[in-house]
N, C-alpha and C positions, 0 to 999 in steps of 0.2 A: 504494500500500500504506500502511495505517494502522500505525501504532506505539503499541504499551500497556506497560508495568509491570507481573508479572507477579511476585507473591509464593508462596511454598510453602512455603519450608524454614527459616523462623527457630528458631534453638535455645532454645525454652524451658526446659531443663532446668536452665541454667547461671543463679544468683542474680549478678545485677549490675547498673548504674546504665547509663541509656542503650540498656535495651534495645531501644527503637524508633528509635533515630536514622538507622540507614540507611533503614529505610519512608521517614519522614518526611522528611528531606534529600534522599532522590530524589524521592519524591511534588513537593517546590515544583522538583526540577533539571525533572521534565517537565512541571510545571506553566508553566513560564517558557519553555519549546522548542520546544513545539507539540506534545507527545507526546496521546495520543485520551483516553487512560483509566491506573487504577491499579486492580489488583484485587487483592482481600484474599482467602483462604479459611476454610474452616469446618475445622480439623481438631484432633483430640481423642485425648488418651492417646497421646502419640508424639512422642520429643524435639525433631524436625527437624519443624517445623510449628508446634511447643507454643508459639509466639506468638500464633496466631494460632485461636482457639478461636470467635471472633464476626465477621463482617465486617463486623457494623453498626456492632459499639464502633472497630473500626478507619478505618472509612468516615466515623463519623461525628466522630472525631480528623482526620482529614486533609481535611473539609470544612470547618476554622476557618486550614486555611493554605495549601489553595491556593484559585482565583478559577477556573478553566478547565477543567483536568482533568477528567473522569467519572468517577465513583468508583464502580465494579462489586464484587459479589461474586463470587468465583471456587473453590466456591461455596456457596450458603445449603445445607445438604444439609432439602429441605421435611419429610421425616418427621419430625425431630425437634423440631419446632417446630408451636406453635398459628398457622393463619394470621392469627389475629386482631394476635399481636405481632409474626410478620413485616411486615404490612401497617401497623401502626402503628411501628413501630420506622426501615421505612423512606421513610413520609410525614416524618417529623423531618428522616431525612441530605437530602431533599429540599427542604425548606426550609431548613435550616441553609448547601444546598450552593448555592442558586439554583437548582434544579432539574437537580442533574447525575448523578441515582443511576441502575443497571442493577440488576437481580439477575439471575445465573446459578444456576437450578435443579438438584442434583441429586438421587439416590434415596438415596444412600448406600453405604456400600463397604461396614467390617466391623461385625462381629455387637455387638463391645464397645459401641461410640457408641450402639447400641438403647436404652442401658439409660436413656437421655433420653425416649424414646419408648413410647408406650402401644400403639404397634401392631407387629406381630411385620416381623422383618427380610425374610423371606420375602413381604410384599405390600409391599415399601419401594415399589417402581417404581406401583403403584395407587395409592399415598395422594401420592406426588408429582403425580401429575397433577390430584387430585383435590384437593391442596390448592395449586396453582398455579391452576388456574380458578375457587378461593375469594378469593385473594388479589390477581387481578384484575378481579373484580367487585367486592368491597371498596374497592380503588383508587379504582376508577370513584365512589365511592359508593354504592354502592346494600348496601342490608339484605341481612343473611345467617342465618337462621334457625341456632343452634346450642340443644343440650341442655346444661343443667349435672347436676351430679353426682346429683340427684332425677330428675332427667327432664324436669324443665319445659325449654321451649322459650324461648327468649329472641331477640329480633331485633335483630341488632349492624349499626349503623355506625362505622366507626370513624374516628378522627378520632387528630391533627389532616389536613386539609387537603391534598393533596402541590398541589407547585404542575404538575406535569404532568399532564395529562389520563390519560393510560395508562402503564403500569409499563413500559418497555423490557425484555425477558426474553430472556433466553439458556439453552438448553438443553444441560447436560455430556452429550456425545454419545461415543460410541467404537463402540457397537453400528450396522449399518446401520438396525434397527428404530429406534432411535433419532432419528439422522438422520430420517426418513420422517417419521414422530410431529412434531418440530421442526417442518419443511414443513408439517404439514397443520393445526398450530395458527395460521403465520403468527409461531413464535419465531426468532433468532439459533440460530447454533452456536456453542458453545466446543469445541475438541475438541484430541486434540492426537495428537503420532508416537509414543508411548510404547509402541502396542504394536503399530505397523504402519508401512507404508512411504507414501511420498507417493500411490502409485498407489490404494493403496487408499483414502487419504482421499478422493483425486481420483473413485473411484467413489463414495464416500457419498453426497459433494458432491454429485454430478451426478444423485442418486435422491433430494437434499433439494431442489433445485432445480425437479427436477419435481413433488416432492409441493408445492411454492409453488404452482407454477403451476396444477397440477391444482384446487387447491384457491381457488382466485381471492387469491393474495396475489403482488403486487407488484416484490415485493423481501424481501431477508433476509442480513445479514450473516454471514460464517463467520468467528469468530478463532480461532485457532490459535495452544497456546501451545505458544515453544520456550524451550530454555537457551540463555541469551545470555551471552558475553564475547569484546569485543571490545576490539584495543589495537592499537599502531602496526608491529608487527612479529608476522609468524606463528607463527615458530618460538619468539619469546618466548610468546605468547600460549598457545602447546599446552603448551609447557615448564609456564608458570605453572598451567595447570591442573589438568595430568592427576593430584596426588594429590590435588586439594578435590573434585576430579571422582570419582576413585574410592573417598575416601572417601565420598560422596554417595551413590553407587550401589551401595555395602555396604550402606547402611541401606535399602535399597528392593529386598525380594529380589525382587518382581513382576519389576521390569525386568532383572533379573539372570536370572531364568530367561528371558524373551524372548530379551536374549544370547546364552542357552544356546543355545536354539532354534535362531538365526541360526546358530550355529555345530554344529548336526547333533547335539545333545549332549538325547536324549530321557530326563534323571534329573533326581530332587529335587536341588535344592543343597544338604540334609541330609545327599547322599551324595560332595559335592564333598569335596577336598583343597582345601588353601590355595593348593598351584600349581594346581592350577584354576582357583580363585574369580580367581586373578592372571590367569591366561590371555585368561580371562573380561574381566575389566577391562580387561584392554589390546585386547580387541577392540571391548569396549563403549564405550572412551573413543577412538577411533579411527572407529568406525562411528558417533556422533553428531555428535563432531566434520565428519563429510566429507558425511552425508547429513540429520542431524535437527537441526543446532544451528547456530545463530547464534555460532558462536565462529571467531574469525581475524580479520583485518583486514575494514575496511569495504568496499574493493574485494573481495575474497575471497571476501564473503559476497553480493555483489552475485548473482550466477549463482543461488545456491539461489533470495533473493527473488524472483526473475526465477518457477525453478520452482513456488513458493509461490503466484504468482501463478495460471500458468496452469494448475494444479489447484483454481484456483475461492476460492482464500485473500482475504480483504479485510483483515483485521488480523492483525496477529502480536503475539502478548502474552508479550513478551521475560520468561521466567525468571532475574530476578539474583540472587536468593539463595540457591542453592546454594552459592556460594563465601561463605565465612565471613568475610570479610575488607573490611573499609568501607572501607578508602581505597582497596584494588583497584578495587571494582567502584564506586566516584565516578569514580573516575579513567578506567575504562571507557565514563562515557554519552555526554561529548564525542564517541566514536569513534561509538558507538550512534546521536549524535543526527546524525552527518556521516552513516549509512548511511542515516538516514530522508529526509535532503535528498538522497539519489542519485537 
């Protein structure tokens, strides 16, 4: 099993000095431990995240300090972007990085972030595909006929250089169609438990595997990202989390109704009480702890990896910043970097 760095929830909202130092001081701890990758995302208008708006500008800050890592997006959302500056933007982190970048594709979530984009929310998932196989023939070099604002036609190579032949590409998956799609391009997965259980990824898995095969591709990597905190003791390590943990999962009503779900509770959470919402929490910070997350001790978490694996998993791309706290989760990757040596 491979081990990754997994970014999501930095608080932009808060004005203050240092606010990248946890990225960056983890970024060289797994540059130096043998960890696979670091991956940044694309997210927009929303506090817990609000660090993280570009993955190039981030990707291409943590290719000036570390030497080994792979610097992934986690992920580029393609509609809202021209592929011309995707493709130029990440020939740069590629030389700057020696040749270490990934981009994870995806369509996009909500309606606000469109207002970047010239094409309606409603065909996101068309123009993603359609500017992902722009932006790896680009790669390649080769001419790509665009229009500008007259009509005229223009034939763009773009440049500069990357030093790898082909873009590595990962596709955000959670839908089976999805999955499938990924297989029959010959992309990676990134996908993750957030709103389902291992069996089911384990079936995606196993209809993206086929659609490789079918399709004459080789091989193809699945990561899978979890929330990770690990330390020396369990019952510290649950103790320490469970309020950065549920304050986390208040800001994310998506995974809050899932919850609900698990727990037979077919209403809006507009219609919850606060002993609810709590109820909620202490089921939700309990059922990831013991089935979706990498949180407890390194032995402890040995058994899920184990199941991670044989549902078809090749990377796990450890989420540390939901816990707000830097010298917590420093103090965590020693234990992280002992579960990677198990």
């Amino acid at each position: 099993m491979k081990f990754s760095l997994f970014f999501f929830d930095g608080d932009g909202a808060n004005v203050g000095p240092n606010q990248y130092r946890l990225l960056i001081d983890s970024a060289k701890y797994a540059d130096q431990h043998g960890f696979t990758a670091i991956w940044t995302p694309e997210r927009h208008f929303h506090a817990f995240g609000g660090l993280y708006p570009n993955p190039s500008l981030t990707s291409a800050a943590l290719s000036l300090v570390t030497e080994n890592v792979q610097l992934r997006s986690g992920s580029v959302v393609l509609p809202l972007h021209h592929p011309v500056r995707v493709a130029e933007d990440w020939a740069v982190i590629d030389n700057l990085s020696g040749g270490r970048v990934g981009l994870a594709a995806a369509s996009g979530w909500t309606m606000d972030e469109f207002i970047l984009s010239r094409d309606a929310h409603g065909s996101r998932r068309t123009v993603m595909w359609k500017n992902l196989e722009i932006i790896q023939r680009l790669w390649r070099g080769e001419a790509v006929e665009f229009e500008d604002a007259t009509g005229r036609v223009v034939s763009a190579k773009t440049l500069p250089r990357p030093l790898q032949p082909e873009l590595p590409i990962w596709i955000t998956c959670q839908s089976t169609e999805s999955f499938v799609e990924a297989g029959r391009i010959g992309a990676n997965v990134l996908t993750s438990l957030l709103g389902g259980t291992i069996e089911d990824s384990q079936a995606n898995i196993a209809k993206y595997r086929d659609a490789l095969s079918k399709n004459g591709h080789s091989s193809g990597t699945v990561s899978l990202m979890v929330h990770t905190f690990l330390g020396a003791d369990e019952e510290q390590v649950r103790k320490d989390i469970r309020e950065p943990f549920g304050a986390y999962l208040k800001t994310h009503y998506g995974l809050l109704e899932q919850l609900a779900k698990g727990m037979g509770l077919e209403v809006s959470l507009d219609d919850f009480s606060e002993d609810d919402l709590d109820a909620i929490l202490e089921f939700g910070v309990e059922g990831f702890i013991k089935q979706r997350s990498l949180i407890g001790t390194p032995a402890g978490c040995q058994p899920l990896v184990k199941e991670f694996a044989a549902a078809g998993v090749d990377e796990l791309c450890c989420l540390i910043d939901f816990v707000q706290d830097y010298d917590a989760i420093m103090d965590s990757l020693p234990f992280l970097a002992e579960l990677q040596g198990t």
